[in-house]
C-alpha positions in Angstrom: -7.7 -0.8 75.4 -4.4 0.3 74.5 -3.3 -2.0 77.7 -4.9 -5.1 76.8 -3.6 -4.8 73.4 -0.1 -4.6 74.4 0.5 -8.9 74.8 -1.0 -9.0 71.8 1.3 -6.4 70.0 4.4 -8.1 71.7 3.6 -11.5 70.3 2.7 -9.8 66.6 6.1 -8.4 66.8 7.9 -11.3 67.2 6.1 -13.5 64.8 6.0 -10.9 62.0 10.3 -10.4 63.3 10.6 -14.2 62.5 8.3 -14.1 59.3 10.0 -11.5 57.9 13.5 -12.8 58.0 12.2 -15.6 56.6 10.6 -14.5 53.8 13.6 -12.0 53.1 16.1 -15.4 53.1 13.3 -17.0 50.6 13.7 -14.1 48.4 17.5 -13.5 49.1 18.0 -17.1 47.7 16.2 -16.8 44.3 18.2 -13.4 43.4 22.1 -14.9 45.1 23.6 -18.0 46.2 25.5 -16.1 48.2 24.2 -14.7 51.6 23.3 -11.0 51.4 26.4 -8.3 51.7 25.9 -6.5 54.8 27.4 -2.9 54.8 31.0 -2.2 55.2 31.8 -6.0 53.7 33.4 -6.8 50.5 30.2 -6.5 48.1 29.1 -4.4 46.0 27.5 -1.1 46.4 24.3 -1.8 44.4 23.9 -5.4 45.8 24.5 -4.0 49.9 21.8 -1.2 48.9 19.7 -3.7 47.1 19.8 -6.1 49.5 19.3 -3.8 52.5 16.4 -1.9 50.4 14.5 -5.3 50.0 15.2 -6.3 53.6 13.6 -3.0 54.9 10.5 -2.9 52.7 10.0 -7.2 53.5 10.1 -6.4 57.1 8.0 -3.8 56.8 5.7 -5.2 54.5 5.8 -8.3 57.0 5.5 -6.4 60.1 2.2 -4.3 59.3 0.3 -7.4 57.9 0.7 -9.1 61.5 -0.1 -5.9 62.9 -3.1 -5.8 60.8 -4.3 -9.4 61.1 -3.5 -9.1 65.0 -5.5 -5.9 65.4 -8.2 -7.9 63.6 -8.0 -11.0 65.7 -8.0 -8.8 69.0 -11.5 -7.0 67.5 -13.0 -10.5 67.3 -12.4 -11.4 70.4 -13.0 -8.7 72.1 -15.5 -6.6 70.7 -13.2 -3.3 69.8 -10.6 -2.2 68.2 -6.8 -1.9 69.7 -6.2 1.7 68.4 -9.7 2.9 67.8 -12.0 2.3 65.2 -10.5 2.4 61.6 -11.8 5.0 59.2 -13.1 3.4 55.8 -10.9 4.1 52.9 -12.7 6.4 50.4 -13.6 5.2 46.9 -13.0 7.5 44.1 
């Protein structure tokens, strides 16, 4: 399955790429006018590490809701899950 899967983990990764800098610009433009600092420029530390911080945890954020939601969409039309079926979460 883990062959079939792989268009559909190609195309997730570019989407959730392209969501994710999107969101991070949308986000970026409510905290700064200015465009985020990338290390080694002229910022500040605590802005670059900010910045950079926020970046990571959008993209990631980003990137395993598409994987998620694709996983999902390949289980509907398919009949099984990409990486196995998931375990269910365990209610305290």
């Amino acid at each position: 399955m883990k062959l079939i899967y792989k268009p559909f983990a190609i195309i997730a990764g570019l989407i959730a790429s392209r969501l994710g800098r999107s969101v991070f610009r949308s986000i970026w433009t409510r905290i700064d006018d200015a465009p985020p600092p990338k290390p080694g420029s002229d910022g500040s530390l605590p802005k670059i590490v900010g910045g950079q911080a926020l970046q990571a945890g959008v993209m990631s954020g980003t990137r395993a809701t598409v994987d998620h939601l694709f996983a999902r969409l390949f289980h509907h039309l398919v009949g099984v899950w990409p990486q196995g079926q998931p375990k269910p979460e365990k209610e305290d």
